[in-house]
N, C-alpha and C positions, 0 to 999 in steps of 0.2 A: 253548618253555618254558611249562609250565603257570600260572607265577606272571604270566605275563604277559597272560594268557588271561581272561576276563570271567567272573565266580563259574560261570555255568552253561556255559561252553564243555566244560569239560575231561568234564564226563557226557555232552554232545551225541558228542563227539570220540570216546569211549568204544564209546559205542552206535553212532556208525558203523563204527569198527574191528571188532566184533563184528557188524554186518548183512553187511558186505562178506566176513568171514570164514565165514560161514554161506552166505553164497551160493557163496564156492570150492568149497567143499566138497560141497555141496549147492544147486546150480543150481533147481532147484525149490523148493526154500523160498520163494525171491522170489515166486512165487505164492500163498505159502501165506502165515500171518501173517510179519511182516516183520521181526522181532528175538523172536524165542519166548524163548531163554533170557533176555536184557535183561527181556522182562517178569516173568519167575518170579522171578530173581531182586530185580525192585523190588516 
């Protein structure tokens, strides 16, 4: 549950679900910078 989660988890939690999906996808990303869209979109 998000509500139970510490104010900054739930953006941590976010941004991992999105590194690890870029990496399925895209195995070399992990090389490259490490959450490209997370940062464009912050």
């Amino acid at each position: 549950r998000i509500g139970a989660l510490a104010p900054g988890r739930a953006a941590d939690l976010v941004l991992l679900d999105e590194d690890l999906a870029v990496r399925a996808v895209r195995p070399s990303a992990r090389r490259a910078v490490p959450r490209p869209t997370a940062r464009g979109a912050a």
